[in-house]
N, C-alpha and C positions, 0 to 999 in steps of 0.2 A: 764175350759173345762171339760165336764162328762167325765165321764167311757166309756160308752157307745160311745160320740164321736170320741174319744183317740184309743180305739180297731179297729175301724169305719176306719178312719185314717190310722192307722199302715195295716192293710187289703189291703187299696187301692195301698200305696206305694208297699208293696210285691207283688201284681199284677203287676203295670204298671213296675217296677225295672223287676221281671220276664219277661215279654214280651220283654219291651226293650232290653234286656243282653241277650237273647236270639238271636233274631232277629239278631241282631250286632254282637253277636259270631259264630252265621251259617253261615252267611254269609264273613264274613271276614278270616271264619277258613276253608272256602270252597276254596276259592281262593288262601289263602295262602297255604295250603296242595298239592292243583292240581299244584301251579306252584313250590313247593318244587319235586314233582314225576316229573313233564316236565323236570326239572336242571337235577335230578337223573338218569334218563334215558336215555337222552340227549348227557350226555359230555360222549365221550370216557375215561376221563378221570375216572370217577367216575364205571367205568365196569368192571366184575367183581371183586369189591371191599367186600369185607362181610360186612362191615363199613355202605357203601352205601347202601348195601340187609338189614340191619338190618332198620336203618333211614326211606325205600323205605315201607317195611312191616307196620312199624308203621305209617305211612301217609296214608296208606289205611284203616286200625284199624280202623282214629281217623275220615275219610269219613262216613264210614258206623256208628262210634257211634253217629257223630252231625246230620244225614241223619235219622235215627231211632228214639233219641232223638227228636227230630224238630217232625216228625209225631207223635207222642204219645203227647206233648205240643199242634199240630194244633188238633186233633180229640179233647183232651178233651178243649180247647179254643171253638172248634165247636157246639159240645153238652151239654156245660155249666157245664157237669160233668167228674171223671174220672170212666170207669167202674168200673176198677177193688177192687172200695169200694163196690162194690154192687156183683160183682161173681170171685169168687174165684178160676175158673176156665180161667178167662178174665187175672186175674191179675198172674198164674203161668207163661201163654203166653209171659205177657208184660216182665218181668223178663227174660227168657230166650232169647226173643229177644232183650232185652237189653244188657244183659251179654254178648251175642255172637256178635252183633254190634260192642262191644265196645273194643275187640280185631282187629278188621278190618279199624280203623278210623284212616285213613295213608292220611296223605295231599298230592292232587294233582297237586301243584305246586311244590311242592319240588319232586316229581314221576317225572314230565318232566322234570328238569334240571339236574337229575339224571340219568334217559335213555337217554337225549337225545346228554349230550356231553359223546365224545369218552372219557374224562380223568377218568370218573366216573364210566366207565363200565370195569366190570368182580372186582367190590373193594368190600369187604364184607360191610365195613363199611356203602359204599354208599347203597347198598343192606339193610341193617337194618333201613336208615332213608327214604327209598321210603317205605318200608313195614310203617315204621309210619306215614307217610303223608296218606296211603290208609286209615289206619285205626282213623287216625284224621278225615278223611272227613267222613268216617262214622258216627262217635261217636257224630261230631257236626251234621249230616243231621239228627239223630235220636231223640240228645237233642231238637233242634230247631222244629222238628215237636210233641215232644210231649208237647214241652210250649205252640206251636200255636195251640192245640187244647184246651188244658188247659184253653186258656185267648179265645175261641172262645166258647167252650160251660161255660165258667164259674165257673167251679169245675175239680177237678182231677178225672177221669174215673176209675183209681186203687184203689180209695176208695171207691165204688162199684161194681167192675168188679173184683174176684178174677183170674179168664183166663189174663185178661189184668195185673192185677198184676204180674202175674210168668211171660207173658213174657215182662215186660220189665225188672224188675232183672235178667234176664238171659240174655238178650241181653247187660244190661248195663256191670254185676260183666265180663259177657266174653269178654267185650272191653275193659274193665279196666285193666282185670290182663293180657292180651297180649301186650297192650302198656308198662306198666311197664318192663313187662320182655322182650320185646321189647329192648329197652331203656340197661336194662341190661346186655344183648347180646351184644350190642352194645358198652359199656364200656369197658367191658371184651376182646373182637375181638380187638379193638383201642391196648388195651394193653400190649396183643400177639403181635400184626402187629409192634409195636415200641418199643420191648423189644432187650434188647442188647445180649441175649441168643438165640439163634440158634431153637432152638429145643421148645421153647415157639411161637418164630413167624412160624415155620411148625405149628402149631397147628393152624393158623387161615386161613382157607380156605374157597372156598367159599360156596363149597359142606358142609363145617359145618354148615354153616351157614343158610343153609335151612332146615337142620333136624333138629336143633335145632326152626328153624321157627317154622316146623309142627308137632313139637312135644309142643310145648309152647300152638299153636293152640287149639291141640287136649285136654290137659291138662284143659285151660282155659273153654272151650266148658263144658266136663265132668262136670268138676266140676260146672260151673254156672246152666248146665240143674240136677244136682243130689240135690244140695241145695235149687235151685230158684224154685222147684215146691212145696217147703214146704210152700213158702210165702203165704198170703192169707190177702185180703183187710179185712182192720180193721178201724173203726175212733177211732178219729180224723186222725190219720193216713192214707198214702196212702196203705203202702204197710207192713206188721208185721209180725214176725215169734210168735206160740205161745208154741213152743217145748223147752220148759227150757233147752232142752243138747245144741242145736240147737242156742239159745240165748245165751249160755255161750262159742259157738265155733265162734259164729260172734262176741264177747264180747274180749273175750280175745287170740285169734287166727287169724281170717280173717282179721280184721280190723286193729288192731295191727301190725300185722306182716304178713302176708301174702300179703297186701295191702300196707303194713305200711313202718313198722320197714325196716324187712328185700330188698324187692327192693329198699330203698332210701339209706340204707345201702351198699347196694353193689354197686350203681351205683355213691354215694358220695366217697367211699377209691378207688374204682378203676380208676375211672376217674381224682381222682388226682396223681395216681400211671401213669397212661399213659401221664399226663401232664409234672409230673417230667423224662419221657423217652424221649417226645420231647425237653424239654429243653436240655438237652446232644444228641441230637440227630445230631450235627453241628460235634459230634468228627467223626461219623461214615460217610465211605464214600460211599454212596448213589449221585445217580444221581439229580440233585437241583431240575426238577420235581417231584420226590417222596417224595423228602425232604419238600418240599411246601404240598404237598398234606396230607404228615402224619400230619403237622402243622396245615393245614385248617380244616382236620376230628377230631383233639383231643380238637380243639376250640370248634369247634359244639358238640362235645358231654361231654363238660366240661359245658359248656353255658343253656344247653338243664338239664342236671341234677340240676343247681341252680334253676331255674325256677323248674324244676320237685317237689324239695324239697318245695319250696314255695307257690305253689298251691295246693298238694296233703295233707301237712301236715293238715290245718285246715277242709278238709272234710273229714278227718279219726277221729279226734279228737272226731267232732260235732253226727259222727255216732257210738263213744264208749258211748257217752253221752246219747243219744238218745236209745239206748239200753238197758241200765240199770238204767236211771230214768223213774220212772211212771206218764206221764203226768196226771194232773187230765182234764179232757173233760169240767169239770165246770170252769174250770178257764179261761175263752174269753181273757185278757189281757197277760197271760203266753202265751198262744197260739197264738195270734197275734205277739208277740214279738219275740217267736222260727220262723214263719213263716217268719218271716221280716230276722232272721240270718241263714233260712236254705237257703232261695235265694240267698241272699250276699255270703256262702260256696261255695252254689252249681256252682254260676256264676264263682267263682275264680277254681274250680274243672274243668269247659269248658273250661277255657283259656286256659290247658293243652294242650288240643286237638287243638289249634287253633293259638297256637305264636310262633310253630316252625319256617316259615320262615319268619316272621318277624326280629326274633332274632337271624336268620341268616343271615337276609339282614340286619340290624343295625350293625351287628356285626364284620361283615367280608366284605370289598372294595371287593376281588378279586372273592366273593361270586355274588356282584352285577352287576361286569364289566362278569362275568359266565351266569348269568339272563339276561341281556341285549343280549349278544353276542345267546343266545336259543331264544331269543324272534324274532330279527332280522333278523339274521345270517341264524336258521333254522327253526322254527316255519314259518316266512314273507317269507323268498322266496321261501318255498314250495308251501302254497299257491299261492303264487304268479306264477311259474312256473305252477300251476296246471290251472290257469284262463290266463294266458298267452296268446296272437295270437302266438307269434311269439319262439314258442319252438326249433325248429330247427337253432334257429340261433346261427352261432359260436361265443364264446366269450373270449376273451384272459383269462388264468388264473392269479390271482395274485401267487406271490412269497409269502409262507405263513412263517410271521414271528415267534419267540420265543411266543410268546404274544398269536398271534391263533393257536399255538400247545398245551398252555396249557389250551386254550379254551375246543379244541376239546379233 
């Protein structure tokens, strides 16, 4: 087999691998987000929680990053190219609307079982994984459409479109670092909320909970629009910084640790610090519904950080790499071979935004018999009541047992 075959080959697999993992990540990270915000919303139980507002926040995140994503993949799929190789002004754009997407991509299926049962409302907790289900559906509607332009015109648009380039670094780095700290909000509220100290669990309210939202927000934003309009399309490259201080801050700073180190850090020792407070959490006497529910929130946000660390860790690496080696342009087979392993990162980097509630419906019975009872229970008979003839008719109520109390 030639050279030229061989690079030929590895080309086509990194296209059709991108398209595919794409397509199947927007879409299943769409679904699974909106009905993580429908549970979140949903149960009473889950109300206000800080727990729930943190979860809730990042399910919207990770909407808007696969929503933003996804368009920037369909445009350059469309035009066979990406601009922002070709204007420098295209690709500041794409950047900043990626950056800032990718704070907002909160799944909205985890939003509605979250709003919509009584158990989950006013809980921080549940409040923090509706915020990531918004921002999951983001992050995947954004990824997804920028592959689908990607595989529609044939080329990346950011490696001629410098506009297109800045915004989508800006829209990606700003969904990115809001889900993270997302996440870590999240960790830390769990650990308040089931600490055996008085004066720790006063600390997690729900009112904190949102300042700290809009303040993570506002943080991620700044910085993605103050950075993300230095970038500017370069080849082979889509997207390139060429400011030495600038490559030594995304080098040994951003990516590392601000990306890196430090949120996988915090959300790895605290999340097992609120693990080891549920487990003694049997001596303290608490009523068995709250008792279950701190149980079910320190799972999902134990569950939700191994995953975190295992997706995030290999496309921090691939981007310290990618930084400080100098691709040579002449080399078709090096560049073929990066391209074949920046897809396979980048795809494992989506999953992020897209298995929260999978891996909370795998993981948790009481999570699914939750999901059922929103789908049914309140989702169906609203509808239903709403196309109804016969509204007005009287109907016995049931006697509602232990079971749909802590449904609702």
């Amino acid at each position: 087999m030639s050279l030229s075959s061989t690079i030929a080959r590895l080309v086509t697999i990194a296209q059709v691998y991108t398209t595919t993992t794409n397509f199947l990540i927007f879409i299943f990270g769409l679904i699974g987000n909106t009905l993580n915000i429908l549970v979140f919303t949903k149960l009473k139980l889950f109300q206000n929680n800080q727990c729930i507002f943190y979860l809730t926040i990042e399910s919207i995140i990770n909407i808007n990053f696969l929503t933003f994503n996804f368009l920037l993949r369909f445009l350059t799929t469309l035009y066979g190219s990406d601009l922002t190789q070709y204007s420098s002004i295209w690709c500041k754009i794409k950047v900043i609307i990626s950056q800032t997407l990718a704070l907002f991509a909160l799944y909205t299926l985890n939003i509605l079982v979250f709003t919509k049962l009584k158990l989950f409302q006013n809980n921080q907790c549940i409040f923090y994984l509706t915020i990531e289900s918004i921002i999951n559906i983001n992050f995947l509607t954004f990824n997804f459409l920028l592959r689908f332009l990607t595989t529609l015109y044939g080329s990346d648009l950011t490696q001629y479109s410098s506009i297109w380039c800045k915004i989508k670094v800006i829209i990606s780095q700003t969904l990115a670092l809001f889900a993270l700290y997302t996440i870590c909000f999240t960790t830390i509220d769990q650990f308040f909320s089931t600490s055996y100290l008085v004066n720790l669990r006063k600390i997690s309210t729900l009112k904190l909970a949102r300042c700290l939202v809009i303040i993570s927000l506002c943080f991620s934003l700044c910085h993605s629009i103050c950075f993300g309009s230095f970038f500017t399309s370069k080849l082979p490259a889509d997207c390139a910084l060429t400011n030495p201080i600038l490559i030594n801050y995304y080098s040994y700073f951003f990516f590392p640790i601000l990306c890196g180190l430090l949120p996988l850090l915090i959300s790895s020792l605290v999340s097992f610090f609120a693990y080891r407070n549920v487990r003694r959490i049997i001596q303290r006497q608490l009523p068995i519904l709250r008792r279950r529910l701190d149980q079910q929130l320190t799972k999902f946000v134990l569950i939700r950080v191994i995953f975190l660390v295992l997706f995030v860790t290999p496309i921090v690496i691939y981007r310290i790499y990618t930084t400080k080696v100098i691709i040579n342009p002449n080399d078709s087979l090096r560049l073929a071979i990066e391209r074949l392993v920046l897809a396979i990162m980048y795809s494992l980097f989506s999953m992020n935004y897209a298995i929260n509630f999978y891996i909370f419906f795998a993981s948790s019975s009481r999570y699914r018999r939750q999901m059922k009872y929103v789908l049914t229970k309140k989702c169906w008979h609203y509808w239903k009541q709403r196309f109804s003839s016969k509204r007005n008719q009287i109907h016995r109520l049931p006697i509602p047992s232990v079971c749909s109390i802590e449904h609702e």
